[in-house]
C-alpha positions as CSV (number, residue, x, y, z in Angstrom):
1,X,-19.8,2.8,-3.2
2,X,-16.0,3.7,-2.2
3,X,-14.8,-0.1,-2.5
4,X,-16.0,-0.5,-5.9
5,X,-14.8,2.0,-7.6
6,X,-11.5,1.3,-6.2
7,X,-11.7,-2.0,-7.2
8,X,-12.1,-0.4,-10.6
9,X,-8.8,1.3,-10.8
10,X,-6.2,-1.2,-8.8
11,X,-3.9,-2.7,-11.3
12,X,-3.1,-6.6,-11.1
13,X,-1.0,-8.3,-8.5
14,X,2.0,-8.1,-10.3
15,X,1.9,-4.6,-11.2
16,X,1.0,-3.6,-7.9
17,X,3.9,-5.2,-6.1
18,X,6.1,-3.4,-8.4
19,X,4.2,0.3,-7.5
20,X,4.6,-0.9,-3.8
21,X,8.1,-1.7,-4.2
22,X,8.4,1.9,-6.4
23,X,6.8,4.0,-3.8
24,X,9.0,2.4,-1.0
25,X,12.1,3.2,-2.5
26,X,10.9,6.9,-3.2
27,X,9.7,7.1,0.1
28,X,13.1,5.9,1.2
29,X,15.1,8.6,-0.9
30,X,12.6,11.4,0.1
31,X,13.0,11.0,3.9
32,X,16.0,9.0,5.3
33,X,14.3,9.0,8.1
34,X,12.3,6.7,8.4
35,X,9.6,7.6,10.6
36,X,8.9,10.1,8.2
37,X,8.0,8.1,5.5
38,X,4.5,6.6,3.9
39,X,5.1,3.9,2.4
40,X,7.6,0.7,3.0
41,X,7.9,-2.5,1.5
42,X,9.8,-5.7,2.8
43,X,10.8,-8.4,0.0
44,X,11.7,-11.0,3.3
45,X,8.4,-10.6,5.2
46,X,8.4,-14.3,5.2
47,X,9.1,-17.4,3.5
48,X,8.0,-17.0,-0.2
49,X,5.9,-13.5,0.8
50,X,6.6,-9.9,0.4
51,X,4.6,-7.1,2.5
52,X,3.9,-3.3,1.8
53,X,2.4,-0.8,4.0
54,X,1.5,2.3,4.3
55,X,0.8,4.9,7.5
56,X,-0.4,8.2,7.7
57,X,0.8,8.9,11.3
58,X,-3.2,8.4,13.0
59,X,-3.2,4.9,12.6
60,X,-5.1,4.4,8.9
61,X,-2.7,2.0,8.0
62,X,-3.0,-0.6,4.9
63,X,-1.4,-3.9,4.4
64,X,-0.4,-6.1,1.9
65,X,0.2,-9.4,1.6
66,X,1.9,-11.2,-1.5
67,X,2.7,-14.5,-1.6
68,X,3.1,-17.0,-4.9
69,X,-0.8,-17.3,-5.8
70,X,-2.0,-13.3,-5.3
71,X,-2.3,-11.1,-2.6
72,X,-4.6,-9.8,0.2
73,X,-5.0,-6.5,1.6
74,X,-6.2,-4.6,4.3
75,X,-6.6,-1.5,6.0
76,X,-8.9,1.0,8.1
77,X,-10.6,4.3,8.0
78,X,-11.0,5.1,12.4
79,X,-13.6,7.4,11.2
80,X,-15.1,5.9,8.7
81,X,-18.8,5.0,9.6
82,X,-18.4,1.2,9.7
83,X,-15.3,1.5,11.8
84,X,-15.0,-0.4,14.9
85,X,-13.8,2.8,16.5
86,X,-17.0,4.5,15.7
87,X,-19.6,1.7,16.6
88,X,-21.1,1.1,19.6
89,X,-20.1,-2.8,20.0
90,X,-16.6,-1.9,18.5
91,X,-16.8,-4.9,16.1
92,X,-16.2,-5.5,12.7
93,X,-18.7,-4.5,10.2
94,X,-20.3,-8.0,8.8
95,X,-18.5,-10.0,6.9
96,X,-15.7,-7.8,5.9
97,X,-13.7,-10.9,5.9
98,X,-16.1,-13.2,4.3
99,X,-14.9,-15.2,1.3
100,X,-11.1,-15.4,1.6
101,X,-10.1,-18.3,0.4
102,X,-8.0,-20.7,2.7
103,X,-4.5,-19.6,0.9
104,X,-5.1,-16.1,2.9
105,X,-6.1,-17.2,5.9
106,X,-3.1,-16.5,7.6
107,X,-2.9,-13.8,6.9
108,X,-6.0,-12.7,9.0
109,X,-4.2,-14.5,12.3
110,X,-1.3,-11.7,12.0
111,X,-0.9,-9.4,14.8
112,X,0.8,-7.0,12.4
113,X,-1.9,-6.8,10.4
114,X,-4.2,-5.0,13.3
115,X,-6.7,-7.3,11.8
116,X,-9.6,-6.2,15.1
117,X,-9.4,-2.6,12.6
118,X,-10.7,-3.1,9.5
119,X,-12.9,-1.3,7.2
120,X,-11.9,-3.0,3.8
121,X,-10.2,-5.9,2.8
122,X,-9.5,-6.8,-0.8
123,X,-7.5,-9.8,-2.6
124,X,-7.2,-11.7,-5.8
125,X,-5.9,-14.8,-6.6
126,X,-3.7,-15.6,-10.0
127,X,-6.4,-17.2,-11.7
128,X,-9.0,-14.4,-10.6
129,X,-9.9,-12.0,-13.0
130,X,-10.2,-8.9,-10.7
131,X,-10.1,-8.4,-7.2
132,X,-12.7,-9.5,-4.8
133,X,-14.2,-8.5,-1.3
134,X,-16.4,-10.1,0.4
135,X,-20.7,-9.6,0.7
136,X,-21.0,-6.5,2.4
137,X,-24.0,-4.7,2.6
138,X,-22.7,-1.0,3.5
139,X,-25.3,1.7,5.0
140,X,-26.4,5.3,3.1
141,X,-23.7,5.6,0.5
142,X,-22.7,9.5,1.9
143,X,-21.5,7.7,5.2
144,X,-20.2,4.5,4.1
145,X,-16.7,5.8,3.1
146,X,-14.4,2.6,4.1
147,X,-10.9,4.4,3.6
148,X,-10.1,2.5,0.7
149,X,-10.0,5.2,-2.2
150,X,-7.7,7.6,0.0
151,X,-5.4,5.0,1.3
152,X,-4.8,3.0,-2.0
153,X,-4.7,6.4,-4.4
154,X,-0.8,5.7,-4.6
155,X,-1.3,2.6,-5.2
156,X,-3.7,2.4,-7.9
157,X,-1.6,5.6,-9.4
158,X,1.5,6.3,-11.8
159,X,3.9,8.6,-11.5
160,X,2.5,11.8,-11.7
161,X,0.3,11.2,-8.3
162,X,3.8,10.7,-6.6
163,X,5.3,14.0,-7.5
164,X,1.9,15.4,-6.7
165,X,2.3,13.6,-3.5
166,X,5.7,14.5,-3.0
167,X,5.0,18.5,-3.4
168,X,2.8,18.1,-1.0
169,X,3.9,16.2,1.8
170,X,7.7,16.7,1.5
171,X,7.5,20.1,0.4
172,X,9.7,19.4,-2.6
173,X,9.5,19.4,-6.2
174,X,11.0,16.6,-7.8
175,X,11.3,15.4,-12.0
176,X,9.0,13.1,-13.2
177,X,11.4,11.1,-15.2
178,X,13.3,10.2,-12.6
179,X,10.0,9.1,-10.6
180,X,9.1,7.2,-14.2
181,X,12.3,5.5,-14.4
182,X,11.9,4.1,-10.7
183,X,8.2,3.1,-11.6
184,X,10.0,1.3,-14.7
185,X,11.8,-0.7,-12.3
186,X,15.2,0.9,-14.2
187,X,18.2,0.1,-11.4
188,X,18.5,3.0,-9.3
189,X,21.4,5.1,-10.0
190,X,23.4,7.7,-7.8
191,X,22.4,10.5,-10.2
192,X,18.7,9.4,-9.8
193,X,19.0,9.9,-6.0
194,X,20.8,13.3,-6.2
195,X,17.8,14.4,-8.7
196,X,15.4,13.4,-6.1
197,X,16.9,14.4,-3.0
198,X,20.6,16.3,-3.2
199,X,20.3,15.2,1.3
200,X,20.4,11.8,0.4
201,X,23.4,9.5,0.3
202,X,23.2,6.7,-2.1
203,X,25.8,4.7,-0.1
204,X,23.1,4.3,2.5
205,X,20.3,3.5,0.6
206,X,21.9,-0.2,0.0
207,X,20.1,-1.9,2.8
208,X,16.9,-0.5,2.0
209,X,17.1,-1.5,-1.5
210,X,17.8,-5.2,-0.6
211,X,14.5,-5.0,1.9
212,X,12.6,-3.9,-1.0
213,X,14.0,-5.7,-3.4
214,X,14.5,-3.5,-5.7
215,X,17.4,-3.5,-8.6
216,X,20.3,-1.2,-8.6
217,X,23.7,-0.3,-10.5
């Protein structure tokens, strides 16, 4: 089943916020342009929580909530089998949601979220010891795909799967190191930009930094 072995392979909450935050800020230096980019990440979502997200331009987009006990995510596949695009009723596939604890509940009354488009949601508290999902029973395993491996690859991947990433979609090839150091959280320096994108001005990139929250010299 897709959701288990992606359960499998996402790191904890902690390390995951940083890999969001990571991929923003490369995302940011890649393409300027905003609309252009994958992945984002906004340290002020709310009071005490931090959001990351990630689109693909046809709407598969994930979210993720972090707040001071864990974090919840979710996201959608429109052609996945249990999509609400692809059924008949155009409902959620049962009990998706089933099981998240009160201290998430919010989260599934945001309009943001697209919550009505769901194929997968996922969270985990502090105290859990992996991440959880709900009961669901999914059909034949060959057309139960719910998104989930695809859309959180990134996210459940180091370094190297950005610069594959980056080759591919931005049609540039960039140094690890300097993708390594920015996974390490090392402050971002002018040189680092220039390595990864000789378009981008480092100047500019101050706002986005303080959205992300992300250290620099």
């Amino acid at each position: 089943m897709v959701m288990e072995s992606t359960l499998s392979i996402l790191p904890d909450v902690v390390t995951l916020r940083r890999k969001a935050q990571s991929l923003a800020l490369l995302d940011a230096i890649m393409s300027p342009d905003w609309q252009y980019r994958h992945y984002s990440f906004n340290s002020k979502w709310d009071t005490d929580e931090m959001m990351a997200s990630r689109k693909n331009g046809s709407g598969d987009e994930p979210y993720i909530l972090f707040n001071p006990v864990g974090a919840i995510l979710k996201g959608v596949d429109h052609e996945s089998f249990i999509s609400p695009w692809t059924r008949e009723d155009q409902l959620l596939w049962p009990q998706v949601f089933d099981g998240v604890p009160m201290v998430f509940k919010h989260f599934l009354d945001e309009p943001a979220f697209d919550i009505p488009n769901t194929t997968f949601c996922v969270w985990r508290q502090d105290a859990d010891p992996s991440w959880r999902i709900g009961p669901v029973e999914y059909p034949d395993a060959d057309e139960s795909s719910d998104g989930s491996e695809e859309q959180l690859a990134l996210f459940a991947g180091g370094p190297e799967l950005y610069v594959g990433f980056a080759k591919e979609y931005f049609e540039k090839n960039i140094p690890l190191e300097t993708v390594r150091q920015i996974y390490r959280h090392e402050p971002v320096s002018e040189s680092a930009v220039r390595q990864l994108n000789p378009e981008a001005h480092f100047q500019s990139l101050s706002a986005e930094l303080d959205e992300i929250g992300y250290p620099s010299e």
